[in-house]
C-alpha positions in Angstrom: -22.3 13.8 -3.5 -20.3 11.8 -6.4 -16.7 13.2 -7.3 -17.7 14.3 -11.0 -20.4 16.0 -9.3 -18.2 18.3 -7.6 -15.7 18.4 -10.5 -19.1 19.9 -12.7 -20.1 22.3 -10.0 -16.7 23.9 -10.1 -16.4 23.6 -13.8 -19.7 26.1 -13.7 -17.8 28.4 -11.2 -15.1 28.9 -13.7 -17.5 28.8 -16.7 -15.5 25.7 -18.0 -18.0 24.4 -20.4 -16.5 22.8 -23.3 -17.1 20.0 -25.2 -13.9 18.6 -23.6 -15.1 19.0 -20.0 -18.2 16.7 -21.6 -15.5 13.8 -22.4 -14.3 14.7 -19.0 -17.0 14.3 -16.7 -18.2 11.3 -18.7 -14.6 9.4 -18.2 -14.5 10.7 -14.1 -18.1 8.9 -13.9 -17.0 5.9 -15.8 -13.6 5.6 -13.5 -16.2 5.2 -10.6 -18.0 2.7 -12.2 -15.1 0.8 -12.9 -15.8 1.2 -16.6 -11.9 1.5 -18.0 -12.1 1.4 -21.6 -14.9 4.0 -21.6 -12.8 6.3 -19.2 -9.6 5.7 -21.2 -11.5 6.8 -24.5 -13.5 10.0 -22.5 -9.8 11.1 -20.8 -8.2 10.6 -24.7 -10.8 12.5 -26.2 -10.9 15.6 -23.9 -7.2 16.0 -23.9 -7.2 15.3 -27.8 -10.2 18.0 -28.4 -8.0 20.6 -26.6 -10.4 22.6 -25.7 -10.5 21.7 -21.6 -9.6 23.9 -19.4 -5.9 24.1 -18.3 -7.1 23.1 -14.5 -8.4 19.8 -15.7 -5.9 19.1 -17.6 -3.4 17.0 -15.1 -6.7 15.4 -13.5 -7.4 13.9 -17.2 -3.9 12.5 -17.3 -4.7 10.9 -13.5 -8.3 9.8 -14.7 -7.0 7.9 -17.6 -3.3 6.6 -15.7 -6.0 5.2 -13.0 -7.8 3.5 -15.3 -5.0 2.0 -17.5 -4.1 0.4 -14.0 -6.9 -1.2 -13.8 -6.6 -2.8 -17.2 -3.0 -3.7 -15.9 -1.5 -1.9 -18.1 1.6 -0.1 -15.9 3.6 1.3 -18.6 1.0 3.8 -19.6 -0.5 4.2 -16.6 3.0 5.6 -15.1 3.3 7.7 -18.4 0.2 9.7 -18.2 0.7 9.8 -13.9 4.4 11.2 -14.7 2.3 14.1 -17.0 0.2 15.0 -14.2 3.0 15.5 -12.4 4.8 17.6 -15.2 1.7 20.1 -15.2 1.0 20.3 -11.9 4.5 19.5 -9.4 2.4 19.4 -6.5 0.1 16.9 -7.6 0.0 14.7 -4.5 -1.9 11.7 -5.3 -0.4 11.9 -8.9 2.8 11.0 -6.8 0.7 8.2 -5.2 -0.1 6.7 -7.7 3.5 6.7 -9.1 5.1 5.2 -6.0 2.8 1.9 -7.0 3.6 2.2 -10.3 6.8 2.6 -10.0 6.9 -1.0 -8.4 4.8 -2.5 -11.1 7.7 -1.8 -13.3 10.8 -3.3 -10.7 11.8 0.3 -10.8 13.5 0.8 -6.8 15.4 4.1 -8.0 12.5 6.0 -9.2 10.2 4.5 -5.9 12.5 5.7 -3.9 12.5 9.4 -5.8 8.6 9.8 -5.8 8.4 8.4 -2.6 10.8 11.6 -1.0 8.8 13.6 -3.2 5.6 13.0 -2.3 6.5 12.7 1.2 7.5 16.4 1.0 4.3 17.5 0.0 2.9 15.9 2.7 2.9 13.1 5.6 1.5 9.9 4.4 1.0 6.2 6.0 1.0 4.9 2.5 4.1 6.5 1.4 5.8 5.3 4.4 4.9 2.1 4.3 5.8 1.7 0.8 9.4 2.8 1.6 9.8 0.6 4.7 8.9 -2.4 2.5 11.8 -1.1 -0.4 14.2 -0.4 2.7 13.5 -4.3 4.0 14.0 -5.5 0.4 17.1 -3.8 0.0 18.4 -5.1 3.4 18.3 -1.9 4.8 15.8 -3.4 8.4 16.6 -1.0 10.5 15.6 1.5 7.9 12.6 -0.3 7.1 11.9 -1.0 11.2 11.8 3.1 11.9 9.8 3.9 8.6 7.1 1.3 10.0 7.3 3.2 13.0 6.3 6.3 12.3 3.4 4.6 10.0 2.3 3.0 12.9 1.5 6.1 14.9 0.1 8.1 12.2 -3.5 8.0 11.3 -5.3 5.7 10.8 -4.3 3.7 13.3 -2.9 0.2 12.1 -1.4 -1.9 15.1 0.0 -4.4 12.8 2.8 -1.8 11.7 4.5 -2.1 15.4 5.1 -6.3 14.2 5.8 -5.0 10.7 8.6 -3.4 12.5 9.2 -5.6 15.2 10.0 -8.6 12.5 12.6 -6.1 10.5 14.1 -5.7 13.6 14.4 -9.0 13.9 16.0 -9.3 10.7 18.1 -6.7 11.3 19.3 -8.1 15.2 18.3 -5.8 17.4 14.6 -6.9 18.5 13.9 -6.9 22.3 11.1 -7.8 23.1 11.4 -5.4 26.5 12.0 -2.4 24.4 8.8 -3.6 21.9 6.6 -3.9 25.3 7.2 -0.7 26.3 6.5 0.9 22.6 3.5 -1.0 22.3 1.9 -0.7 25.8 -0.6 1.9 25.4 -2.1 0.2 21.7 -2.2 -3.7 22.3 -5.6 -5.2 23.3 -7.1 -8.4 23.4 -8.5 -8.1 19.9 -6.6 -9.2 16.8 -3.6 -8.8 16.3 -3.3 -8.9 20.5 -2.5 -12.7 20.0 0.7 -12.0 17.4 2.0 -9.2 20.0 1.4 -11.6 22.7 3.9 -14.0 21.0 6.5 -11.6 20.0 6.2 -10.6 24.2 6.9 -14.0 24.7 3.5 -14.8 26.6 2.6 -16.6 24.0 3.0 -19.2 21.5 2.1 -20.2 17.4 0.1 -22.8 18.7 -2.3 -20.3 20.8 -2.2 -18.1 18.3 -3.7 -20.7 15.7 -6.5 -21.4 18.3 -7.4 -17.9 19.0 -8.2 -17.7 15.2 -10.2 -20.8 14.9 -12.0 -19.4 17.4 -13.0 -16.2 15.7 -15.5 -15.1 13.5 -15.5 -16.6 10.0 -15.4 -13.3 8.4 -11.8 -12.2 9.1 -10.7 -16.0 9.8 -8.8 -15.6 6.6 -7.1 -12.6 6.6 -6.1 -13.1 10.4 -4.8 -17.1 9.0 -3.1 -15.3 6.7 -1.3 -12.3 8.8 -0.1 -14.9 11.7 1.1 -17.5 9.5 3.4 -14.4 8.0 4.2 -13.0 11.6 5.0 -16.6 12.9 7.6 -16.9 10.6 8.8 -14.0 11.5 9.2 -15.7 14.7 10.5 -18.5 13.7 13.1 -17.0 11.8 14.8 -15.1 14.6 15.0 -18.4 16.7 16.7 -19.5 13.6 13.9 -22.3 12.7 14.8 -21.6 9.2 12.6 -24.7 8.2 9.6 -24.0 10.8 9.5 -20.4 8.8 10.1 -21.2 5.9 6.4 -23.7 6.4 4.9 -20.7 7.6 6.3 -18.5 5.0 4.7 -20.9 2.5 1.3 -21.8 4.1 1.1 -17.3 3.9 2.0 -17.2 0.4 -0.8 -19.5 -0.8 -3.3 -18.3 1.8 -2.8 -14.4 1.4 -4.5 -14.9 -2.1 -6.9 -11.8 -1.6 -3.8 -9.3 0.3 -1.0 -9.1 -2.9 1.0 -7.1 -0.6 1.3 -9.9 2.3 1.8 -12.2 -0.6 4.4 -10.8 -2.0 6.6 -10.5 1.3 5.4 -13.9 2.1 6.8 -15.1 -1.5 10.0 -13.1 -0.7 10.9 -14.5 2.3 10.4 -18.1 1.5 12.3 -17.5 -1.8 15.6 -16.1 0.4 14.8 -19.8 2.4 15.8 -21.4 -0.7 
C-alpha cells in the first residue's frame, strides 16, 4: 500500500480532514513520484494554511526538507529537517536525514552531534558508517576501524565493512592480517568481495583480483571495478606503494561515477597523495 495511503487512513482515525491534510497528502504523493517542486509547494501550502493537524506537522517539514534535497538545495533542506526535529525530538529519520545534510554543508561539528543523537534513539548501520567515514577524515582510524565494525555485524549484512575497517586499520598501523582472518572467518565466501579479502589474507594478489572481475557478470562488473580499484589501494598504501595507490586511487575516482560515496574517499585519498 503506498505511504500517503497509510498517512490518509490514519488521518481518518483521527478525523484530520482539513484542507491542509489535502496539500499534505498531495505533496507525500508527489515526493514518491519524484515530483519536487510540486511537493515543495503542497508541504508550503499545508503548513502556510495552518489548519493541519499538530501530528503532521514535523512530517511536512521532512516531506518538503526531502524534497529540497533533491533539488540540491541543502541549505533549506537542513532548515526545515532541523524543524522536524524542534517539534518532534525523537524524530529519527528527521536525524537521518540531518547527518547527510550536515555533510552537504562541510559541517563535521554538527555531524558528529546528530550523529550521537540519532544513534541514541536507536542503532543504525547508516549512522555508523557515516561516523566511521568523519572519524577516518579526521585521522581518528582506529575510531573509524571499530565504528565499521560494529556496522559490519549489524543488519543488513554488508561484508565490505570488515575491508572498510581493515584499510583504516591500515592507516592507522595496526592491521594484521591474522587477527582480520579470524574476524572475518565465519562471513567470507567465494563470492564478491571474497577476492578483496583474499588479498588483504595475503592469498592473493591485485592482479587476480582484476581477473576474477573480468570474469564476472557485466551487471556488477562496474561497481565491483570500482570497489577493488579503491581496496587495492588500500593495499598498496600500507606496503608503502605510494605511487601504485595513488593509480588506483585515481582509476576509483573516475570509475566510481554512479557510488558518490566511494568517490569521494577515492578523491580524498589521492588528494593526501599529492
Amino acid at each position: 500500500m503506498r505511504f500517503w495511503m497509510l498517512v490518509g487512513l490514519a488521518a481518518t482515525a483521527a478525523g484530520a480532514f482539513a484542507a491542509g491534510y489535502d496539500d499534505f497528502a498531495m505533496g507525500v504523493e508527489a515526493n514518491e513520484e519524484s515530483k519536487s517542486d510540486i511537493a515543495i509547494a503542497s508541504f508550503t501550502k499545508a503548513l502556510k494554511d495552518g489548519d493541519l493537524a499538530a501530528t503532521y506537522v514535523p512530517t511536512a517539514y521532512y516531506g518538503r526538507a526531502i524534497a529540497y534535497l533533491r533539488k540540491q538545495n541543502c541549505f533549506l533542506s537542513r532548515n526545515d529537517a532541523s524543524e522536524a526535529i524542534r517539534l518532534k525530538p525523537d524524530y529519527f529519520d528527521a536525524y537521518l536525514l540531518r547527518v547527510n545534510l550536515d555533510n552537504c554543508m562541510h559541517d563535521d561539528e554538527a555531524q558528529a552531534a546528530d550523529i550521537a543523537a540519532g544513534l541514541a534513539l536507536k542503532p543504525d548501520v547508516t549512522l555508523l558508517k557515516s561516523r566511521a567515514i568523519l572519524k577516518w577524515r579526521k585521522g581518528d582510524f582506529a575510531g573509524s576501524a571499530g565504528d565499521f565494525a560494529a556496522a559490519a555485524k549489524a543488519p543488513p549484512l554488508d561484508t565490505s565493512l570488515y575491508l572498510w575497517s581493515a584499510a583504516a586499520l591500515m592507516h592507522a598501523g595496526t592491521y594484521d592480517p591474522a587477527g582480520f582472518a579470524q574476524r572475518t572467518a565465519d562471513v567470507r565466501s567465494r563470492d564478491w568481495p571474497g577476492p578483496v579479502f583474499d588479498l588483504y589474507l595475503g592469498k592473493s594478489t591485485p592482479e587476480a583480483v582484476l581477473v576474477r572481475i573480468a570474469k564476472d557478470d557485466p551487471a556488477g562488473r562496474e561497481l565491483r571495478k570500482c570497489q577493488a580499484d579503491f581496496f587495492i589501494g588500500e593495499w598498496h598504501l600500507w606496503r608503502l606503494e605510494k605511487d601504485a595507490a595513488k593509480s588506483e586511487f585515481f582509476d576509483a575516482a573516475n570509475e566510481c561515477r554512479g557510488t558518490v560515496f566511494l568517490r569521494r574517499m577515492a578523491m580524498l585519498e589521492y588528494t593526501k597523495l599529492n
